[in-house]
C-alpha positions as CSV (number, residue, x, y, z in Angstrom):
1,X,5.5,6.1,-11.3
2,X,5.1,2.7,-9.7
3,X,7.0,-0.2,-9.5
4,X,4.7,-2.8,-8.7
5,X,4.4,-4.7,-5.4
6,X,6.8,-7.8,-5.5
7,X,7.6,-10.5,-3.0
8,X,10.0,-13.0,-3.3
9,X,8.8,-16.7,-2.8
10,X,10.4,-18.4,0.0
11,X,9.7,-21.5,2.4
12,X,7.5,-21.0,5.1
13,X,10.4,-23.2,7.2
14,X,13.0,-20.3,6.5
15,X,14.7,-19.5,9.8
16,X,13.6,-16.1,11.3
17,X,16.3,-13.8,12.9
18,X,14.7,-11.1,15.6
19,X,13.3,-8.4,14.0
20,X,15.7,-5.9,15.3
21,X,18.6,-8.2,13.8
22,X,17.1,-8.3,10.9
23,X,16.5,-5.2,10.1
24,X,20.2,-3.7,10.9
25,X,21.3,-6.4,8.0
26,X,18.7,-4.7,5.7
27,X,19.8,-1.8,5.8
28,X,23.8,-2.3,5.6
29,X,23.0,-4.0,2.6
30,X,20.3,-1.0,1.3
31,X,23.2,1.0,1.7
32,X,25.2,-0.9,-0.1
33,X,23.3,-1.8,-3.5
34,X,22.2,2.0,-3.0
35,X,24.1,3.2,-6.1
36,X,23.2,0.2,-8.0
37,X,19.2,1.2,-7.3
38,X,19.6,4.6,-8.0
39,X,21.4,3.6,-11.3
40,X,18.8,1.4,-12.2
41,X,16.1,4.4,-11.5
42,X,17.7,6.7,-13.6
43,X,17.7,5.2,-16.5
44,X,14.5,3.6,-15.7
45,X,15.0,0.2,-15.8
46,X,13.9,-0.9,-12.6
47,X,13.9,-4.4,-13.4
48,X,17.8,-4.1,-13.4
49,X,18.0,-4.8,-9.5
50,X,14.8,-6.2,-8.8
51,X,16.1,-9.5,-8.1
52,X,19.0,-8.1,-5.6
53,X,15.5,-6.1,-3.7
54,X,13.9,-9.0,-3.5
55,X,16.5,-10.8,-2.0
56,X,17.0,-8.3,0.5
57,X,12.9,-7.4,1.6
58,X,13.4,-11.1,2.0
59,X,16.3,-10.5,4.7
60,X,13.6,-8.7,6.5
61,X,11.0,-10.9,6.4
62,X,9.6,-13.6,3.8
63,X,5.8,-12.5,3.7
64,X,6.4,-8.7,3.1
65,X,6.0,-7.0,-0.2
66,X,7.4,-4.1,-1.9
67,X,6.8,-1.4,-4.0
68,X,9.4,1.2,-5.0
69,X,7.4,4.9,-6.3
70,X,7.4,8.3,-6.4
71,X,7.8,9.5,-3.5
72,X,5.6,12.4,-1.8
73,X,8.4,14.3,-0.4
74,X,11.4,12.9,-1.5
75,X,11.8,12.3,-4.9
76,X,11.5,8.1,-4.6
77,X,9.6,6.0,-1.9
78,X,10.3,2.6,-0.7
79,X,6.7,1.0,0.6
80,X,7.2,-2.4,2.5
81,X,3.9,-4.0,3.6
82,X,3.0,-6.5,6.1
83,X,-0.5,-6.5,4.7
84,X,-1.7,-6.2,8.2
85,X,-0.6,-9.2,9.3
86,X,0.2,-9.1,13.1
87,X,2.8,-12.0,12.7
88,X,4.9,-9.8,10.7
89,X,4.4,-6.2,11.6
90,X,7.3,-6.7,14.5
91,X,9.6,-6.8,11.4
92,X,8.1,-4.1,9.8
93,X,7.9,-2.0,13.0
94,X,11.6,-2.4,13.4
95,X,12.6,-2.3,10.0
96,X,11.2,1.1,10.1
97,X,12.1,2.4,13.3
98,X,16.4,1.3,12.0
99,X,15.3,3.5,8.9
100,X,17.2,6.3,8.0
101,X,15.7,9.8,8.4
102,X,13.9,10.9,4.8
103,X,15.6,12.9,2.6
104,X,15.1,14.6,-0.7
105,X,16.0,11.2,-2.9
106,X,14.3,8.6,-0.4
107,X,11.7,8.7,1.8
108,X,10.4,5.1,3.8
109,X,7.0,3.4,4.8
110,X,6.1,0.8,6.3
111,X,2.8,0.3,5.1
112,X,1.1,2.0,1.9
113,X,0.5,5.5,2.3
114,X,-2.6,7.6,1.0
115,X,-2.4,9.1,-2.2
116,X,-2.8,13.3,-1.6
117,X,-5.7,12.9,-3.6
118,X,-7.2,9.9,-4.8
119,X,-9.3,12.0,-7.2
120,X,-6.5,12.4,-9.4
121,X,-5.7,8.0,-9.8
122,X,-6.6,6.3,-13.2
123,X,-6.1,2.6,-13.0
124,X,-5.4,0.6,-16.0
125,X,-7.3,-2.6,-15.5
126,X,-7.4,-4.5,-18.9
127,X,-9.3,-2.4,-21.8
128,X,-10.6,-0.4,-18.5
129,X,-9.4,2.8,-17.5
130,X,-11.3,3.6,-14.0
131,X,-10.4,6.9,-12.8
132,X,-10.8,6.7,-8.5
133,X,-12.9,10.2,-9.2
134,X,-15.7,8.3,-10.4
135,X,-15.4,5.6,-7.6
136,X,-18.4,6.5,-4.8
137,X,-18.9,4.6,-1.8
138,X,-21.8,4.1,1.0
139,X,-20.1,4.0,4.6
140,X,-22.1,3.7,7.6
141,X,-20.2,4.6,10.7
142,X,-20.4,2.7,14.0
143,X,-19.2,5.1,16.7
144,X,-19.6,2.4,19.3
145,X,-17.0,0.5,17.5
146,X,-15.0,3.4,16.1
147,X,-15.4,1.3,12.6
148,X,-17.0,2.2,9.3
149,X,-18.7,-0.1,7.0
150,X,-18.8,0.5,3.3
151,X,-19.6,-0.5,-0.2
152,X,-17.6,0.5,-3.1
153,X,-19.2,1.6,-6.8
154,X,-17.9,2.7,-9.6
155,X,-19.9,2.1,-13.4
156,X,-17.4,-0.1,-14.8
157,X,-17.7,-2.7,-11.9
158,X,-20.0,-5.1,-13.7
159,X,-18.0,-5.2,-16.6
160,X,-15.0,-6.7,-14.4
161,X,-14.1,-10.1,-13.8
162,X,-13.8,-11.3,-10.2
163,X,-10.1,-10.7,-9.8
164,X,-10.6,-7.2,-11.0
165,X,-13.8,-6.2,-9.3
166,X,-11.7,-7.3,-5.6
167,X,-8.9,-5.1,-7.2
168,X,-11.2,-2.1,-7.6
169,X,-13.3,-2.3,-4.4
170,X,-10.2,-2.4,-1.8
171,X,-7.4,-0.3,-4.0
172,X,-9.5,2.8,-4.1
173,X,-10.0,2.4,-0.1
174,X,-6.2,2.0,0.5
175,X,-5.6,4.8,-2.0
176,X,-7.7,7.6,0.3
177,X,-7.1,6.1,3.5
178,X,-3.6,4.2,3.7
179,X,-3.4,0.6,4.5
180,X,-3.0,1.2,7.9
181,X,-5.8,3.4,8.4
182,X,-8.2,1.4,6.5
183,X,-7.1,-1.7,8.4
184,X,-7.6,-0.4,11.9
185,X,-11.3,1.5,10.6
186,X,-12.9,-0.1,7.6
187,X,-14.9,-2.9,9.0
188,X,-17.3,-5.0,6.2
189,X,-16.0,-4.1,2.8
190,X,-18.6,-4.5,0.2
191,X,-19.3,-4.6,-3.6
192,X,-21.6,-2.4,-4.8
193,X,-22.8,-3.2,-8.7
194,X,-25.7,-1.1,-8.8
195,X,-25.2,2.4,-8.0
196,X,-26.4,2.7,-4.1
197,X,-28.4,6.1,-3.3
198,X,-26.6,8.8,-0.9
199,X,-23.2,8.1,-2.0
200,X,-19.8,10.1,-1.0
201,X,-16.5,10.6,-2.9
202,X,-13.4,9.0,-1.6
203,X,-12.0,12.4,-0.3
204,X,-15.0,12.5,1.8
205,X,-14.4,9.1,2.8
206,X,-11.3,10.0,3.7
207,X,-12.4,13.2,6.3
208,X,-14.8,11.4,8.0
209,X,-12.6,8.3,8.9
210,X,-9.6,10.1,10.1
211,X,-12.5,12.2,11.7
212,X,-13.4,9.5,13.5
213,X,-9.9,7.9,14.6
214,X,-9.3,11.2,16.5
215,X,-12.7,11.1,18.5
């Protein structure tokens, strides 16, 4: 279960408050439309406060986005993402840091986690149906750099439209690494529509970056 990533559209010219600041008035008012979201989950109708979340990510900060999910330990997951944009992660690094600890219903993030196992992801795109088990991916590693260059295949890609074929070349990535991860590692990020030779799965991918953020 996801609940897609929203953001609510704001004016650039919205006045900022410090991050710290605005991230206490988050979560006062989390914890206040708390039984209204957990209502709303229960009876799976999400849309029900989606207007009230928006309004309150926005307290945070007007660029973020949002996804609420099942969570990996808890049983939900609230994602907020600065999609790596230094000018915001302040906001997210406080936001997160004025978090309350995870529990069994909620856990937090403040950018989007790996999946356990991308393997196991089918993504509905269109008529398509792309499961990440059949996405493969050429990385060559720069150790100088500590960065790793790839390009992402999967059969389907030439069938795609552009919008689509961006979609399925950087979701699988954030789906085995994180967003954070494959921000500080992944380099060039290519497009591969022809199936390059000496390939390796995402799970693989996945090893030998965190691999080589500990060297």
């Amino acid at each position: 279960m996801r609940f897609p990533w929203r953001r609510k559209d704001k004016p650039e010219t919205v006045r900022l408050e410090r991050p710290d600041v605005a991230a206490e008035r988050f979560w006062q008012g989390w914890h206040e439309l708390l039984p209204e979201i957990s209502a709303a989950l229960g009876d799976n109708e999400p849309g029900r406060v989606e207007h009230q979340l928006c309004e309150l990510i926005a307290i945070v900060h007007p660029r973020l986005h949002f996804a609420l999910e099942r969570g990996q330990r808890s049983i939900y997951g609230l994602v907020i993402s600065a999609q790596e944009d230094p000018a915001v992660r302040p906001y997210t690094d406080a936001w997160k840091a004025a978090a309350p600890p995870d529990d069994a219903i909620w856990e937090f993030h403040d950018s989007v986690p790996p999946v356990p196992d991308p393997s196991e992801v089918t993504v509905n795109l269109g008529a398509h149906r792309i499961s990440l088990a059949d996405i493969r991916v050429v990385a060559q590693v720069d150790d100088e750099a500590g960065v790793v260059d790839v390009a992402v295949y999967h059969p389907a890609m030439s069938e795609l439209d552009d919008a689509s074929r961006d979609a399925m070349t950087f979701l699988p990535l954030d789906a085995a690494l994180g967003e954070r991860l494959a921000g500080e590692r992944l380099r060039r990020v290519e497009t591969a529509q022809a199936e390059p030779a000496e390939t390796i799965s995402l799970v693989e991918l996945r090893d030998m970056v965190r691999a080589l953020a500990e060297s």
